[in-house]
Every structure is written in structure tokens, then in C-alpha cells.
N, C-alpha and C positions, 0 to 999 in steps of 0.2 A: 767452283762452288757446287754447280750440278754433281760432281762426281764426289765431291763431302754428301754431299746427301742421301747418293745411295748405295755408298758404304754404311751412311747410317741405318739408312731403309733395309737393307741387308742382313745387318747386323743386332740391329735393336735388342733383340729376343737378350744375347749374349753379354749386350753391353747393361741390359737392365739390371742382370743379374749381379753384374761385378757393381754396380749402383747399391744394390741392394744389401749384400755383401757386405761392402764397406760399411752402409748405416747400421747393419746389424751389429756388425762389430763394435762401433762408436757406443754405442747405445749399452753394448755386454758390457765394457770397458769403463765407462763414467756411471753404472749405475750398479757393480759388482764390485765390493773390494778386495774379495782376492781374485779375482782376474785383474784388478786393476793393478795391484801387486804386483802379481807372476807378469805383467809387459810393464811395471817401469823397469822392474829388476832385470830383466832379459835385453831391452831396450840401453841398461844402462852398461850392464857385460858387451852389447854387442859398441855400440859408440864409443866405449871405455875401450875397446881393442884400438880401435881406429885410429883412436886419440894419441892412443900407447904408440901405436908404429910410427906416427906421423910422427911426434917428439922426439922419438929418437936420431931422424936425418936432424931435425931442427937445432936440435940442443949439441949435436957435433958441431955446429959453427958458432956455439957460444960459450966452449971450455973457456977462452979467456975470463970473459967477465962472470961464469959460473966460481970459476978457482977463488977472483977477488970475495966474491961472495963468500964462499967457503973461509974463505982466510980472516975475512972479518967476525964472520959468526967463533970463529975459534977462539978468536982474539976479546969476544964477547962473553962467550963458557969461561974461558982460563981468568976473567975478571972475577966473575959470578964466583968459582971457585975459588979466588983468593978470599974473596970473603966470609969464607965459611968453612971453619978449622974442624976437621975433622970428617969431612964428606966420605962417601964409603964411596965401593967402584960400581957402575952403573951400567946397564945396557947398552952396544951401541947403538941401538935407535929408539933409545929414548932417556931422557934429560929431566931429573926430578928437584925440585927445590924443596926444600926443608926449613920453612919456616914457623920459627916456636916448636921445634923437636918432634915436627908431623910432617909426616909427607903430603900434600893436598890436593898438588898438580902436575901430571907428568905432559913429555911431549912427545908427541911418535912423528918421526921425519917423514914428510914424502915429497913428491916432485909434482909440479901442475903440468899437464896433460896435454889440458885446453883452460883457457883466460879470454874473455873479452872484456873492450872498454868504450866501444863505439857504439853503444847499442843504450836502450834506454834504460833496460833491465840486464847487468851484466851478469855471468854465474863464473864458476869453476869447475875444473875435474879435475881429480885429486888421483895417482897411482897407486892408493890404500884405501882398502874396502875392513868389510865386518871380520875378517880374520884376522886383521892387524889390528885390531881393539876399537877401529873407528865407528863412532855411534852419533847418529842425527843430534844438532847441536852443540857439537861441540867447536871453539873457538879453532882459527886458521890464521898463524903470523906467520911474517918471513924474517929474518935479520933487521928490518928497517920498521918492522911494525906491521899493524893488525890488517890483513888480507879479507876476511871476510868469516862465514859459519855454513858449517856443513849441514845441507837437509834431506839428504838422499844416498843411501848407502846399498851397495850392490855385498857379492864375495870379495871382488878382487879390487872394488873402484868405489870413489864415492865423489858424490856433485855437493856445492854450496853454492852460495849469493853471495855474492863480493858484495866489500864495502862500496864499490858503485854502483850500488841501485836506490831508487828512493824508497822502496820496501818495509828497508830494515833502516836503524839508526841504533845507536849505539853512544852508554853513558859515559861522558870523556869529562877531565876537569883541567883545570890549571895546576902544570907543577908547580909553580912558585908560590900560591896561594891556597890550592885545594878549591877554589871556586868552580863546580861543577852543571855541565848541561848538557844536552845532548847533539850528538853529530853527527850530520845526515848529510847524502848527497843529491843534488837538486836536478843531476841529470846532462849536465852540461858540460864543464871541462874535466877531466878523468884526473886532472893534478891537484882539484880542490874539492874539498866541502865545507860544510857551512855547520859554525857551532853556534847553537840557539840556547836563549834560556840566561844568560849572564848579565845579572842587571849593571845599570847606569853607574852606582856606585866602588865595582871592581874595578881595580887599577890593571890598565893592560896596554903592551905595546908590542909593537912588530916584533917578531919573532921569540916570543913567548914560546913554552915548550906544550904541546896539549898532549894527554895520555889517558890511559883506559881510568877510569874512578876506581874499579873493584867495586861496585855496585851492583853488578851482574854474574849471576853465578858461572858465565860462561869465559867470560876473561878475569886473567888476576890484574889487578892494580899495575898500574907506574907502565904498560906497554904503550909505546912510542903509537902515536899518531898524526901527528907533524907539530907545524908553528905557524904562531901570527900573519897572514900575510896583510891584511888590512881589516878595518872595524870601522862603523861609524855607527849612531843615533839612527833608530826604527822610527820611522814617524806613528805617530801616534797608540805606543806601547815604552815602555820603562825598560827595553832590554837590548841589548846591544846587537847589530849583524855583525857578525864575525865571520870573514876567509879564512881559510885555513888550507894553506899548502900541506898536504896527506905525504907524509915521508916513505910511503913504500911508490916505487915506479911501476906503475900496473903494467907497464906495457914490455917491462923486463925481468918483471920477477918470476923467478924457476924455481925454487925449494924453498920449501916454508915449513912448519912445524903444527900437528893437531894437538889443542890439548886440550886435555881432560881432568874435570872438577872432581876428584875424589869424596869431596864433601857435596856432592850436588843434590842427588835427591836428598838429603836429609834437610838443605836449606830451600829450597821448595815444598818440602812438605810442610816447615814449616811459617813460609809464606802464604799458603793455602789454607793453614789454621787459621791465620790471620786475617787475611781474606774474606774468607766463610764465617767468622765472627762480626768482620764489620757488615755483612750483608745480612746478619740477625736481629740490627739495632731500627 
């Protein structure tokens, strides 16, 4: 302990500085917003490398069950396409729907990085940044359904908030009925969440299908987000708790899809009209 000390004693002058240092910096950084800027983006290129090398040992021992992946999402396009006479040829990294004789939402492929699910607030990083079209906000699914949204966009990489954080929630309904509420996760097992909002009088049982409403400019309609696991009666409120087993596997999903609302700002603008009108009355 004597010889910690005076090394301290020693050293003080040296170590104040790099003390000092650091607070300046904290301070430049949370109180500048383009420096705050120039170090996420720098911040996110350099972890984005990282991320990038690491995945590549990692994902070499999980060709098998990437391939099944891959073979089901084909097998999901080549549906999509039957039902729709007349589709023209499309990019390969990216997958347009045309519904009502418009195009509205496309999806750019990429691969996750880095995924956690153990943690209270989980994120993503995505191997497509602002030169492959990706832009803060925009919706992230995989084959099995909705993964999470992007809020942080570098060149080459870009970060989101998975659907397990309690953060974010996200407008889901009943396929069978259209009875709609929202679905959040509480933090707790990474296999479930919880859909709130569905009163007493909707009919519902075990494994019911829940999916995106298309309420949100960010996801389209009818995307997969699991089923019923259990419900019962809230005490003292009219709405029902709902589990819900979440049908993507956080803990093994590798390639998902970004997309993007072609009609977005103009449905926000127009939400903001709205808005700004009722806050006139």
C-alpha cells in the first residue's frame, strides 16, 4: 500500500492531467453536437470493424443452420411471388412489394454483427450503413419476424434496439380478428413478451398468431411476431395479460432484412398536421 502511494505521490502532476483530460473531453462531447457526432460515427466505424471480424470466425460454424434459413426465406419470396402476376426483376439485395400498383416498401439484406439478449437494454449491429440506403428508423426483420429498428447509422455499419428492450414497443394485433395493442418486452425471458391493451371482451386462445397492425409507418402489416402462450384477467383494469412467445430466436438469428417506408415522410407529415391542429383547440 505504502508503495501505491508513492507512485501516486510521484506521479500526481501526470495523472491529474489525464483526470483532466478525460473530463474535458466528457464535457466537449455531451455538450457539442457535431463532436458528439464525429465520435458516435467514428466510435461506430471502429466497433463495426470489430464486430465485422469477429462474425466472420463465428458464422463459419453456423453455415448449417444459416443454409436452413436461407432456404426457408426462398421458399417464403417464391410464395410472395406466386401471388403476384406480373412482378418484374428486382435487385439482388433488395425485395419490393407492390401492393395496389405502388411500390411502398423495399428491403435491403444484411447480416447482424453483434446481438445481445441478456442484458436489460438489448441493441444490434447491422453490416449496412448509410451507403447501402440505411437510414435511422427504419424497420429490421429476419425470416421469422420483426428483430428490432435502427437508430444509429455510420458509412459502412449501422446499430438498432431490438425488440428486447423495454424502451421501445411496437403496434401488433390479432390475425384472426384484427384486435389490436401493443407489444412490449418486460425485460425478463428473451423468448417472450407481453401484448397489452386487448380488452376482456376479445375471444383469444393459445396460440393465436400476433403480427405487426401496419399502424406504424415503420413496419408493414401482417409481419410475424409470434403466438398465444398464455392470458389471463388484470386485476383491477378491463384488459387482458397476454404472453406471447416472440417467433424470431434472438439468440440465433443472423440475416434479417432493413426496410424502408417509401411513403413515410409524407405519412408523418401528415400526422403532424394533425397533431398540431389538435394542440390548437
Amino acid at each position: 500500500m505504502s508503495s501505491l502511494f508513492r507512485f501516486l505521490l510521484r506521479h500526481h502532476v501526470f495523472i491529474l492531467f489525464i483526470l483532466l483530460e478525460v473530463l474535458s473531453l466528457v464535457l466537449v462531447f455531451n455538450y457539442n453536437n457535431y463532436q458528439r457526432s464525429v465520435y458516435l460515427n467514428s466510435s461506430n466505424r471502429i466497433t463495426g470493424n470489430i464486430y465485422n471480424a469477429y462474425s466472420k470466425v463465428t458464422n463459419y460454424f453456423s453455415l448449417p443452420r444459416v443454409n436452413q434459413e436461407l432456404a426457408a426465406e426462398n421458399a417464403r419470396l417464391k410464395g410472395l411471388l406466386a401471388q403476384q402476376p406480373g412482378t418484374v426483376q428486382l435487385p439482388e439485395n433488395m425485395i419490393q412489394r407492390q401492393p395496389d400498383g405502388g411500390y411502398s416498401f423495399s428491403f435491403v439484406s444484411a447480416r447482424l454483427i453483434s446481438n445481445s439478449v441478456n442484458r436489460q437494454h438489448n441493441f444490434i449491429t447491422l453490416n449496412k450503413g448509410r451507403k447501402d440506403g440505411i437510414k435511422p428508423d427504419q424497420g429490421v426483420i429476419s425470416a421469422s419476424g420483426v428483430v428490432g429498428v435502427i437508430t444509429n447509422v455510420s458509412e459502412s455499419f449501422s446499430t438498432g434496439i431490438s425488440l428486447l428492450n423495454p424502451r421501445w414497443n411496437i403496434s401488433a394485433k390479432l390475425k384472426k380478428n384484427d384486435y389490436f395493442g401493443s407489444l412490449s418486452w418486460d425485460g425478463r425471458d428473451y423468448r417472450f413478451a407481453q401484448l397489452n391493451e386487448i380488452p376482456f371482451h376479445v375471444p383469444l386462445a393459445k396460440g393465436d398468431t400476433i403480427v405487426t397492425s401496419g399502424f406504424s409507418s415503420i413496419f408493414p402489416e401482417g409481419i410475424m411476431l409470434g403466438t398465444i402462450e398464455s392470458f389471463e384477467k388484470g386485476g383491477g383494469d378491463n384488459f387482458f395479460v397476454v404472453q406471447v412467445r416472440l417467433s424470431v430466436d434472438f439468440k440465433s438469428v443472423t440475416y434479417v432484412e432493413v426496410i424502408e417506408n417509401h411513403h413515410r415522410d409524407e405519412i408523418e407529415q401528415l400526422q403532424k398536421m394533425i397533431n398540431d391542429g389538435n394542440n390548437l383547440d
